[in-house]
One Martini backbone bead per residue (centre of mass of N, CA, C, O) as a GRO file, in nm:
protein
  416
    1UNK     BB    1   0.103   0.033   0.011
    2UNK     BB    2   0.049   0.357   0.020
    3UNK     BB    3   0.135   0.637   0.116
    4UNK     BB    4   0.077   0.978   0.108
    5UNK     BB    5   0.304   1.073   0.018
    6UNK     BB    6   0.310   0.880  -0.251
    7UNK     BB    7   0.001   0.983  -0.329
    8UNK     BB    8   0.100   1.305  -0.394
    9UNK     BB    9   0.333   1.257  -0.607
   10UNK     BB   10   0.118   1.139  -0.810
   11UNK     BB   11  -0.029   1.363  -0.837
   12UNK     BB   12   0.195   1.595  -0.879
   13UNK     BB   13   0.201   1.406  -1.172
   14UNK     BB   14  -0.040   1.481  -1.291
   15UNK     BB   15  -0.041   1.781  -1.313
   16UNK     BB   16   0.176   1.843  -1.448
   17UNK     BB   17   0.085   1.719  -1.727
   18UNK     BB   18  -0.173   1.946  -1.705
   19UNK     BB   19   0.028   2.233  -1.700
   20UNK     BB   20   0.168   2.068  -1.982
   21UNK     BB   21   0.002   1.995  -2.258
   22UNK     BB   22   0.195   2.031  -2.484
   23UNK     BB   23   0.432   1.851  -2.381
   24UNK     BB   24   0.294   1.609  -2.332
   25UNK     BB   25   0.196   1.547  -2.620
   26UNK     BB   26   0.457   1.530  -2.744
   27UNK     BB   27   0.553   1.272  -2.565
   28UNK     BB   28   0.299   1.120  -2.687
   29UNK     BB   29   0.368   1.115  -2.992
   30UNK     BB   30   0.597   0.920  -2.973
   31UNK     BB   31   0.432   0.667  -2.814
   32UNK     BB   32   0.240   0.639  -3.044
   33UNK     BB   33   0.444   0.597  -3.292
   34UNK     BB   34   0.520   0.357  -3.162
   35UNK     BB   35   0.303   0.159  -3.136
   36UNK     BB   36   0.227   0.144  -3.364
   37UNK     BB   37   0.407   0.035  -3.545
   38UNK     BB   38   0.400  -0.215  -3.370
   39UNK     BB   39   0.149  -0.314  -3.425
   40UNK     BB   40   0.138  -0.307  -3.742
   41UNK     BB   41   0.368  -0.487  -3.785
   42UNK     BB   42   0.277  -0.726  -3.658
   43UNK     BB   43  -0.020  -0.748  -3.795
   44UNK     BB   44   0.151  -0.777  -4.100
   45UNK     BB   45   0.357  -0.986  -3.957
   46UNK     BB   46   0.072  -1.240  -3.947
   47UNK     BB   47  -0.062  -1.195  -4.224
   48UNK     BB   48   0.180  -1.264  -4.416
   49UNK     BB   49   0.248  -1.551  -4.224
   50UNK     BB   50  -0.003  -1.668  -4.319
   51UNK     BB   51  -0.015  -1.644  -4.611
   52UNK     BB   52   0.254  -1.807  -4.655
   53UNK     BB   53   0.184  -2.062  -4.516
   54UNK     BB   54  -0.083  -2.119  -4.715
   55UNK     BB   55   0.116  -2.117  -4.995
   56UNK     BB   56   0.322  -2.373  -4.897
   57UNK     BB   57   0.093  -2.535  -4.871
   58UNK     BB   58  -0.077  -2.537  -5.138
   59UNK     BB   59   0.236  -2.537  -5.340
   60UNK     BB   60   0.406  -2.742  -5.123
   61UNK     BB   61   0.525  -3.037  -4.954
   62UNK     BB   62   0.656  -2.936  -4.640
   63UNK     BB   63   0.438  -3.107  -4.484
   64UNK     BB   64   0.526  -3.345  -4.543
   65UNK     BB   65   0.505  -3.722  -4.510
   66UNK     BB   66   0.612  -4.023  -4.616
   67UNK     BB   67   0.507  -4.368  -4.672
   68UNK     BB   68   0.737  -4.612  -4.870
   69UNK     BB   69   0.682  -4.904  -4.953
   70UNK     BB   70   0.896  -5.163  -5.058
   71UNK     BB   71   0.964  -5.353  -5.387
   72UNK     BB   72   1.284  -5.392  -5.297
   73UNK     BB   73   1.590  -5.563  -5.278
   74UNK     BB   74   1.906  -5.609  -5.181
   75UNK     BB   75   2.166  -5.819  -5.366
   76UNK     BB   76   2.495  -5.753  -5.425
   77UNK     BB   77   2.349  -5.527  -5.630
   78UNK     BB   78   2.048  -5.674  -5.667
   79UNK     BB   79   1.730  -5.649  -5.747
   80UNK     BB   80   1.438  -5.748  -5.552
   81UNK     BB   81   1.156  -5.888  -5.505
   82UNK     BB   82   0.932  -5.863  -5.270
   83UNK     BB   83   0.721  -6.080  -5.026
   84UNK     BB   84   0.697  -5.811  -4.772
   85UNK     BB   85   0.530  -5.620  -4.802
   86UNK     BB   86   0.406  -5.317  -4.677
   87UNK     BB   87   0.106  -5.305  -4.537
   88UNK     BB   88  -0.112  -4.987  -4.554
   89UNK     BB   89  -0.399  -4.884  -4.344
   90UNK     BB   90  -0.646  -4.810  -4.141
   91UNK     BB   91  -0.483  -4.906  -3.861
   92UNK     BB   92  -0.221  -4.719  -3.950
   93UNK     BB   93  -0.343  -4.459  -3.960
   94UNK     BB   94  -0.480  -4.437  -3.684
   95UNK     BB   95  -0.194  -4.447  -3.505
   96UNK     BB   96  -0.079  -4.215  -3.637
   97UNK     BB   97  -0.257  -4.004  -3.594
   98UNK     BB   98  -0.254  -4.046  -3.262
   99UNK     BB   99   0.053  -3.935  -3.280
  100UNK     BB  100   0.043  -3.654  -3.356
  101UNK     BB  101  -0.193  -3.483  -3.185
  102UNK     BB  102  -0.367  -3.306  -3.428
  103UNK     BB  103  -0.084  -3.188  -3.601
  104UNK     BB  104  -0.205  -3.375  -3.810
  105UNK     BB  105  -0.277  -3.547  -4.167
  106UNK     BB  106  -0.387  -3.872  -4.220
  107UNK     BB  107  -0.319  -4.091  -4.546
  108UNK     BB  108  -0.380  -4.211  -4.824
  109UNK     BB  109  -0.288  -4.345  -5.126
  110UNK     BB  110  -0.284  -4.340  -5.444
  111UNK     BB  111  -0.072  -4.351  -5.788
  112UNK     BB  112  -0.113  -4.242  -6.129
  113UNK     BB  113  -0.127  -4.270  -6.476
  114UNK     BB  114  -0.399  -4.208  -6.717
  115UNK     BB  115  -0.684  -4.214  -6.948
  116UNK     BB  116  -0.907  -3.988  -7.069
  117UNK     BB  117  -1.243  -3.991  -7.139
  118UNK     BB  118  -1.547  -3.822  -7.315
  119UNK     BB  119  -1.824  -3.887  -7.488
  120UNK     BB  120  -1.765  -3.636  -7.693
  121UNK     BB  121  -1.442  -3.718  -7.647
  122UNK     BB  122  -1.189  -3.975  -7.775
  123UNK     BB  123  -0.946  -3.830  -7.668
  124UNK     BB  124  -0.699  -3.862  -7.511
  125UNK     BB  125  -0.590  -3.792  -7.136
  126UNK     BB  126  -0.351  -3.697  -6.928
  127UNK     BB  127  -0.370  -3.797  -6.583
  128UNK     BB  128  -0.370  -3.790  -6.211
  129UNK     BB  129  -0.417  -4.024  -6.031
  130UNK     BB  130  -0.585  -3.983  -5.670
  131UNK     BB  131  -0.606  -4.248  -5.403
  132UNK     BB  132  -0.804  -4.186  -5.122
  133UNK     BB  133  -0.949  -4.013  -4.854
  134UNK     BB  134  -1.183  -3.774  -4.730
  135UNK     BB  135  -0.931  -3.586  -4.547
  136UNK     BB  136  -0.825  -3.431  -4.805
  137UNK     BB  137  -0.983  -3.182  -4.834
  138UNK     BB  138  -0.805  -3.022  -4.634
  139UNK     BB  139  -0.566  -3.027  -4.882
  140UNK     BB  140  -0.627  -2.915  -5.129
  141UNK     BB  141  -0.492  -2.717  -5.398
  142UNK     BB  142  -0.833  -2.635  -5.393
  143UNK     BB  143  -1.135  -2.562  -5.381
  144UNK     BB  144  -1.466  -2.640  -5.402
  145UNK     BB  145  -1.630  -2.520  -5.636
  146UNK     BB  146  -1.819  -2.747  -5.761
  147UNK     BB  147  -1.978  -2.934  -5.585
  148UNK     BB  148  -1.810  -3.236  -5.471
  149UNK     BB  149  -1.663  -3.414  -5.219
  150UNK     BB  150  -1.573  -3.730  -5.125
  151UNK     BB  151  -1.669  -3.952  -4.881
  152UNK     BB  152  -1.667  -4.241  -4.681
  153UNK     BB  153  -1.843  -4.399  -4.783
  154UNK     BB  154  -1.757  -4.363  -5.063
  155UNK     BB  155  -1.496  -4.517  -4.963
  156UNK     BB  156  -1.593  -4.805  -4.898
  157UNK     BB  157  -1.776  -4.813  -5.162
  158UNK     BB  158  -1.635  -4.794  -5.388
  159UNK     BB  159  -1.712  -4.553  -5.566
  160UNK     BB  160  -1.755  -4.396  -5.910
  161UNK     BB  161  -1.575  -4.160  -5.835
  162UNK     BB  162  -1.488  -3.780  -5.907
  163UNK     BB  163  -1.235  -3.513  -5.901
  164UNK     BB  164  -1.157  -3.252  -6.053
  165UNK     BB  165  -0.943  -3.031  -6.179
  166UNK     BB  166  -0.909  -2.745  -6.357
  167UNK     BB  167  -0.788  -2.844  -6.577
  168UNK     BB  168  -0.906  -3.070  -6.649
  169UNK     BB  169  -1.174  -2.954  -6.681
  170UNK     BB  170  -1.109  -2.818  -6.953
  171UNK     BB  171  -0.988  -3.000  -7.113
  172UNK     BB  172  -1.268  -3.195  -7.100
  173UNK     BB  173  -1.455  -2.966  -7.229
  174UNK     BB  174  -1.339  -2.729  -7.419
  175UNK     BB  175  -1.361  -2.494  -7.236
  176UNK     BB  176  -1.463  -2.233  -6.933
  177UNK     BB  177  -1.714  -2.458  -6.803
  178UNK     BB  178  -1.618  -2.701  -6.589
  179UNK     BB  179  -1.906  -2.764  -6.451
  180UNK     BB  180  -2.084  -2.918  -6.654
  181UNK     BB  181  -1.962  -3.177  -6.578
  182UNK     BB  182  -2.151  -3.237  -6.385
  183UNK     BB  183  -2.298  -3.543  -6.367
  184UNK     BB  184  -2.063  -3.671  -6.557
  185UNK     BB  185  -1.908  -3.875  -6.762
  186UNK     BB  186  -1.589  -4.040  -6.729
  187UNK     BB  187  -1.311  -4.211  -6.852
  188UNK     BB  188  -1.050  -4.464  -6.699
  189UNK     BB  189  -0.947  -4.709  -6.884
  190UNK     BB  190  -1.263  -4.756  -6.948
  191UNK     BB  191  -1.379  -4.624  -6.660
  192UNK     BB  192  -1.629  -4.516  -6.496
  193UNK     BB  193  -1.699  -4.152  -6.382
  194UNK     BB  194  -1.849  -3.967  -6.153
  195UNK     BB  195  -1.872  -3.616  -6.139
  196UNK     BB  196  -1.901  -3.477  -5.839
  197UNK     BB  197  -1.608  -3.251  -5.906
  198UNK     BB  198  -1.450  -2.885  -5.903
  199UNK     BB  199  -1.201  -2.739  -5.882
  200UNK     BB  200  -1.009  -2.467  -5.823
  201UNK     BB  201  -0.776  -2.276  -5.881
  202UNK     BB  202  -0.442  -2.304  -5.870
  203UNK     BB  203  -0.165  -2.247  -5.754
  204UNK     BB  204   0.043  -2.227  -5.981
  205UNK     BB  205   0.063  -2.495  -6.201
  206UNK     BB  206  -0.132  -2.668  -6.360
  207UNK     BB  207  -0.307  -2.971  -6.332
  208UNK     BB  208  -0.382  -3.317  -6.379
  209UNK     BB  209  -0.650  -3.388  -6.149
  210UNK     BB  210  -0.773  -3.720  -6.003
  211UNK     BB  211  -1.008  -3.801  -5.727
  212UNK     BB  212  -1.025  -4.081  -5.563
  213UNK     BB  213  -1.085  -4.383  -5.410
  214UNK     BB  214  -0.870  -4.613  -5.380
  215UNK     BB  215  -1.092  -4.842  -5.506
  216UNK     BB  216  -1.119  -4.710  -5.730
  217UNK     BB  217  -0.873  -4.658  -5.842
  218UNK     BB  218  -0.730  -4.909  -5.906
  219UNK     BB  219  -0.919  -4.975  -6.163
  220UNK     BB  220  -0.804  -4.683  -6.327
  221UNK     BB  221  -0.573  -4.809  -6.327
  222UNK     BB  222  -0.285  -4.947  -6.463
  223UNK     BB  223  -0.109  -5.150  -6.465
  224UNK     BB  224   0.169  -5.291  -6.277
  225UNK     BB  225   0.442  -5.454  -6.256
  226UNK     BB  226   0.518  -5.392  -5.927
  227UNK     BB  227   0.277  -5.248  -5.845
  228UNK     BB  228   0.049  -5.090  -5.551
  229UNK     BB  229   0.110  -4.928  -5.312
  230UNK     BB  230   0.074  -4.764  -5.017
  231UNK     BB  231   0.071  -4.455  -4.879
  232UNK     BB  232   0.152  -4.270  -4.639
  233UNK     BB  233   0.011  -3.944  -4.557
  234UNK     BB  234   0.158  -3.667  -4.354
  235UNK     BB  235   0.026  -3.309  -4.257
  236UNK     BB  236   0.172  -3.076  -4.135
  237UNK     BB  237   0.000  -2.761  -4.008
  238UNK     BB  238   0.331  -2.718  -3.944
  239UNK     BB  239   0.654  -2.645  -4.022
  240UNK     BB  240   0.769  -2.733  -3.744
  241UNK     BB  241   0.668  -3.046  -3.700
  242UNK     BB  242   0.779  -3.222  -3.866
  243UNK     BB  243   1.029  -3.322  -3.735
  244UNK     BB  244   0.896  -3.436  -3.468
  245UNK     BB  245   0.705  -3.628  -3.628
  246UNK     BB  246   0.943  -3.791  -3.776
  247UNK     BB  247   1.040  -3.906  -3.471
  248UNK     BB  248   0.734  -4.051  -3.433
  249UNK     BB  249   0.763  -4.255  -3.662
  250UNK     BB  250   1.031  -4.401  -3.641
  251UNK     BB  251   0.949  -4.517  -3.416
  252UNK     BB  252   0.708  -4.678  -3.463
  253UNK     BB  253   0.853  -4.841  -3.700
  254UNK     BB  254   1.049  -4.983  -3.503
  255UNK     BB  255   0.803  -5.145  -3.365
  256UNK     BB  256   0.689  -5.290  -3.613
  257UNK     BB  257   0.964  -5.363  -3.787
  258UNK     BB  258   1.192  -5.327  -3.650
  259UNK     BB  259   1.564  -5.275  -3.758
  260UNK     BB  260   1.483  -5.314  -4.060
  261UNK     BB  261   1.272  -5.083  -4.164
  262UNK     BB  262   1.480  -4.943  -4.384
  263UNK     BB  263   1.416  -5.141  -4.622
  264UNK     BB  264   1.063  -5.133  -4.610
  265UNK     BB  265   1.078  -4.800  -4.576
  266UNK     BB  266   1.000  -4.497  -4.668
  267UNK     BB  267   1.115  -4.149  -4.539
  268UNK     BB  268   0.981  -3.848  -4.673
  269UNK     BB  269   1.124  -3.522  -4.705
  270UNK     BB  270   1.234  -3.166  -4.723
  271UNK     BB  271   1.440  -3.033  -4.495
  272UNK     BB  272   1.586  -2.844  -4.636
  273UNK     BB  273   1.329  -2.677  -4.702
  274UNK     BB  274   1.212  -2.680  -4.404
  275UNK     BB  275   1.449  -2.492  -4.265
  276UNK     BB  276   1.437  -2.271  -4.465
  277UNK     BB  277   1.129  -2.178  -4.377
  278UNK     BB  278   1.256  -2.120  -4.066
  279UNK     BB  279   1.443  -1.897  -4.099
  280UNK     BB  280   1.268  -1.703  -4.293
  281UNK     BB  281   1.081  -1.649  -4.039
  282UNK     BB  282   1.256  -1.588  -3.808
  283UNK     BB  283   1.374  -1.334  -3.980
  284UNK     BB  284   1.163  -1.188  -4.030
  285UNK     BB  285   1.057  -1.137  -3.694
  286UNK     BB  286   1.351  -0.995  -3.622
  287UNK     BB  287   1.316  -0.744  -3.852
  288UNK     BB  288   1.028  -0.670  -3.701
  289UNK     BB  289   1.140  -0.632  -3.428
  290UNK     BB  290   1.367  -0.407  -3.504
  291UNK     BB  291   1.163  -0.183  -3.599
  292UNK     BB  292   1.013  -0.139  -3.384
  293UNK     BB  293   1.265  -0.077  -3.168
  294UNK     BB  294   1.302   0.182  -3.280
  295UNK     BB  295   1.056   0.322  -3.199
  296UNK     BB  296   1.050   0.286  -2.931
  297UNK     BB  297   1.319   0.472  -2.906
  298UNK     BB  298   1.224   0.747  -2.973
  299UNK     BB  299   0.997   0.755  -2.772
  300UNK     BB  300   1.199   0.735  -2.483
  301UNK     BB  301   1.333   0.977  -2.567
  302UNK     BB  302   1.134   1.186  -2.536
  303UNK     BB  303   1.103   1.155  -2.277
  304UNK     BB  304   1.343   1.205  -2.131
  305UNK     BB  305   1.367   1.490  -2.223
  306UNK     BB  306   1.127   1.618  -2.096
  307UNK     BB  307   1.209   1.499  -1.812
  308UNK     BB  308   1.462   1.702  -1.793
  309UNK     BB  309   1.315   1.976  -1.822
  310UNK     BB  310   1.147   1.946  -1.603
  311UNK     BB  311   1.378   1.928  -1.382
  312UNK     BB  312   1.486   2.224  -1.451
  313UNK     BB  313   1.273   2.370  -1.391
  314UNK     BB  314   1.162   2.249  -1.136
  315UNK     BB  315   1.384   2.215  -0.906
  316UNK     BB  316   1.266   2.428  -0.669
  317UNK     BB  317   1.039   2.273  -0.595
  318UNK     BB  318   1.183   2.018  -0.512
  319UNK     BB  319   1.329   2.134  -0.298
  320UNK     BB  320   1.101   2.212  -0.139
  321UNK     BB  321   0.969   1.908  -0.100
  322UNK     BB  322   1.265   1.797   0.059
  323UNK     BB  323   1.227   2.017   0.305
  324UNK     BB  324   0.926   1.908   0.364
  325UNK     BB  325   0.991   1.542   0.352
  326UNK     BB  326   1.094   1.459   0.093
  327UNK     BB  327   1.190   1.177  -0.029
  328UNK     BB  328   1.343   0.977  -0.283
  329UNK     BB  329   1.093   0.802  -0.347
  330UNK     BB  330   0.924   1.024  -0.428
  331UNK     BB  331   1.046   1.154  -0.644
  332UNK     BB  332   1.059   0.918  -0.809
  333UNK     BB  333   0.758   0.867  -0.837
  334UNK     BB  334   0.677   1.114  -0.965
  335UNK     BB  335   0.859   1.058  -1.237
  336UNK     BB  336   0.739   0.848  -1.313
  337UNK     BB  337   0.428   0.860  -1.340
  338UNK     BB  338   0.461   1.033  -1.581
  339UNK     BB  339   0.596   0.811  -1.789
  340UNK     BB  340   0.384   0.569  -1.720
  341UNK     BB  341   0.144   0.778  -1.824
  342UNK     BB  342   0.264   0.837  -2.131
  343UNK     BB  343   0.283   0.580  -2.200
  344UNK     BB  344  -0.021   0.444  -2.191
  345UNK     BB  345  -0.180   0.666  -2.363
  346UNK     BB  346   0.024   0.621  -2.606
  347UNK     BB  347  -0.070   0.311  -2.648
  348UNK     BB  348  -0.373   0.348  -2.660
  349UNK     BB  349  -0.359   0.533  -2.952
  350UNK     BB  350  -0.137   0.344  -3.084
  351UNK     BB  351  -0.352   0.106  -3.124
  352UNK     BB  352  -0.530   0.229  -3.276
  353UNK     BB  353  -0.372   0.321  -3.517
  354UNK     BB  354  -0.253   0.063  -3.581
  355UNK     BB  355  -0.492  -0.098  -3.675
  356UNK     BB  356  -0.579   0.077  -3.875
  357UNK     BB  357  -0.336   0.066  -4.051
  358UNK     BB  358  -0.343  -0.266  -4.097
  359UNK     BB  359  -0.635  -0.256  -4.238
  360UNK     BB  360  -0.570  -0.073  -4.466
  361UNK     BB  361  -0.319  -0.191  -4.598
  362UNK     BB  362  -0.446  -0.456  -4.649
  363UNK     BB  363  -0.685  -0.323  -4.844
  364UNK     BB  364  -0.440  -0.229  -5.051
  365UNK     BB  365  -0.357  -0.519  -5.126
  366UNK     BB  366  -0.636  -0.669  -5.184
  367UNK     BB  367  -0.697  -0.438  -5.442
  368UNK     BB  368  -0.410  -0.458  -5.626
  369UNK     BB  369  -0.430  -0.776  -5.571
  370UNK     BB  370  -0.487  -1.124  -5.525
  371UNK     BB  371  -0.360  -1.104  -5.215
  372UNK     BB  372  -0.516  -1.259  -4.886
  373UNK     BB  373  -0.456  -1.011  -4.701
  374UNK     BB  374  -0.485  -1.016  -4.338
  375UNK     BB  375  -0.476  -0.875  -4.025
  376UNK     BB  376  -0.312  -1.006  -3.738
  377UNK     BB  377  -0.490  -0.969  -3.462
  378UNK     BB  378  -0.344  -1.041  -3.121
  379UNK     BB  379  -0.360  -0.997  -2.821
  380UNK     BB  380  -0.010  -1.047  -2.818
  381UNK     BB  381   0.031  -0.790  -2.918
  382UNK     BB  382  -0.134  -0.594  -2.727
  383UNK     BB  383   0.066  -0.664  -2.495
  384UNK     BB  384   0.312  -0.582  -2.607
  385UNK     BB  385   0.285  -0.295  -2.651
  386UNK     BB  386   0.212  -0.194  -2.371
  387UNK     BB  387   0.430  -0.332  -2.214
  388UNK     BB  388   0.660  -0.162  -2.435
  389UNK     BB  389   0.576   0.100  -2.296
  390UNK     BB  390   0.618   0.083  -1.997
  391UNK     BB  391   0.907   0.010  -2.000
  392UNK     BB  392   1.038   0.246  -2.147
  393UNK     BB  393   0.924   0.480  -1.982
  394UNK     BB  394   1.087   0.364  -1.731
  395UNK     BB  395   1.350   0.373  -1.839
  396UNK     BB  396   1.328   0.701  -1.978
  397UNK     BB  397   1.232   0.796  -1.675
  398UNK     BB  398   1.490   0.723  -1.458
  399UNK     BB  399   1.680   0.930  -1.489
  400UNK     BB  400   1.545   1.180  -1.447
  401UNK     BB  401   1.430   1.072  -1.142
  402UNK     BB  402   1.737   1.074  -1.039
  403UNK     BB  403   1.812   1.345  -1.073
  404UNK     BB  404   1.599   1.460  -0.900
  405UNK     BB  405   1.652   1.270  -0.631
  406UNK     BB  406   1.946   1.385  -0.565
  407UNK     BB  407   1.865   1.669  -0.512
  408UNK     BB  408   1.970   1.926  -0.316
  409UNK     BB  409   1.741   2.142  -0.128
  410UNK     BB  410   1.980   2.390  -0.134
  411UNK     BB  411   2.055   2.367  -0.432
  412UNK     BB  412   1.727   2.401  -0.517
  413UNK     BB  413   1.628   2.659  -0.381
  414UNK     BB  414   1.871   2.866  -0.494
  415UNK     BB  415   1.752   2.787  -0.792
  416UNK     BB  416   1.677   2.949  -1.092
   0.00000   0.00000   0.00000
């Protein structure tokens, strides 16, 4: 609890800031746009890591983890086929999942290219057939444009349904309306498949790619000379987790499989693309702590400037309350008051102006680009902003308030 010396020096620094409108606005200025600097820069650079991540998952690799049975054998230098291949299905899938603990989607594979072709047009068209699981709905290359993607039902039935993506939906339509195929039946190696969906346009290079369950693919895809295992598709939500679950999953495959598991599956990921961007968000995130902290560092230059006039103003004053029984801690605390006052007020106005600026931002980014950008603010943004205006405040009011509070009585009331 505070003394009454001690709430009255606070007081006393509350006035001196009402006594003196222009220069506290002043001061106040400074921790404006330092924190505002800071909300925006912070909610700019969480819209931009958010869309950076988005556009990772949706046309790279970076999250996935393969698990693919080996289908040779290595004996003196010469391969042979496997009799005892890795099959991998739904209750490995189930285990698999449970390892990950909610942050990845765990799904089966099946691919190979087909040929396709349409009622209306008998001309071959070459596909990649992908058959899956239909939890992969959530992470195809594109969202379900028109109709729909096929359900976990139509995937033990074995139904004959396909999601064609936009670049097939074109290429066999014919046309620019690649939506009409919905309904309509198309032939993959002579086997017919009803089109269920068509997935809207994909960022980067267009694919022709065609999604059907697994037990349909297989019968659309043509023979394989050494057949067509399942792979295990693992995609991790971020792209920090890769490689923690890749450490739980052959742990998994070496209880399952024994010490000799490296011979018959294949664990695939990108590390070294997987680190690359892992630092380049890292430094993303540094450039922008250091940005910010230029901002906040002229703002608390400022306050300190002002409360060194106001001590050098003051002087008389403090002397005379030295003399009238104020400790060194009271005046210590009526300057602190003063600065980490400044700070506060000027905290809340400038997140008030950052919200805005970085709202502005990016509606003038999505705007002029086709870049989905949206200002990413959150809790701990508006926290760091705060407790960083306090701190600073604290920082470059302390100077000032230790030079109030060392000053002699009789050489501060003597002093014009």
């Amino acid at each position: 609890m505070l003394d009454k010396t001690s709430a009255s020096s606070i007081g006393i620094g509350f006035q001196a800031l009402r006594s003196n409108p222009l220069r506290t606005l002043l001061s106040t200025l400074g921790i404006i746009m330092g924190v505002a600097a800071l909300v925006s820069v912070l909610s700019l650079g969480d819209g931009m890591q958010r869309y950076a991540r988005d556009q990772i998952e949706r046309t790279t690799d970076l999250h996935s983890i393969s698990l693919t049975p080996s289908l040779f054998r290595t004996v003196d230098g010469q391969r042979f086929p496997r009799s005892d291949v890795v099959q991998l299905g739904a209750e490995q899938t189930e285990e698999l999942a449970a390892l990950t603990e909610g942050k990845a989607i765990v799904t089966l594979l099946l691919q190979g290219q087909a040929l396709v072709t349409t009622r209306s047009d008998t001309t071959p068209r070459a596909a990649q057939v992908l058959g899956t699981l239909a939890n992969v709905s959530e992470e195809l290359p594109g969202p379900v444009e028109s109709g729909r993607f096929f359900t976990e039902d139509e995937v033990r039935r074995d139904a004959a349904v396909v999601v064609l993506s936009a670049a097939l939906a074109v290429r066999l339509s014919g046309d620019e309306r690649p939506e009409g195929l919905i309904g309509d039946t198309v032939w993959f190696q002579g086997n017919p498949r009803l089109v269920i969906g068509v997935l809207g346009p994909e960022m980067g290079e267009p694919r022709s790619l065609a999604f059907m369950p697994i037990g349909t693919a297989r019968v659309a895809l043509p023979p394989a000379l050494v057949g067509r295992p399942l792979t295990a598709v693992i995609k991790a939500h971020l792209v920090e987790d890769v490689q923690p679950i890749r450490a739980s999953v052959e742990g998994w495959l070496a209880r399952e499989f024994g010490p000799a598991w490296k011979e018959r599956v294949t664990v695939a990921t990108n590390e070294s693309r997987v680190t690359q961007a892992q630092q380049g968000m890292l430094l993303f995130k540094l450039f922008m702590g250091a940005l910010t902290g230029i901002s906040l560092l002229v703002g608390g230059i400022g306050i300190m400037n002002v409360l060194l006039a106001s001590v050098i103003e003051r002087t008389r004053e403090i002397g005379i309350r030295k003399a009238s029984g104020a400790r060194h801690q009271h005046i210590l605390l009526q300057f602190l008051s003063e600065s980490v006052t400044i700070s506060v007020a000027g905290s809340m106005l400038g997140v008030l102006l950052g919200v805005g600026a970085a709202y502005g931002v990016t509606a003038i980014m999505r705007r002029e680009t086709s870049a989905q950008i949206y200002a990413g603010l959150s809790v701990g943004t508006l926290l760091i902003a705060i407790g960083a205006s306090v701190l600073v405040g604290l920082t470059f009011g302390l100077y000032p308030a230790l030079r109030a509070a060392r000053l002699s009585p009789v050489d501060a009331i003597h002093r014009e």
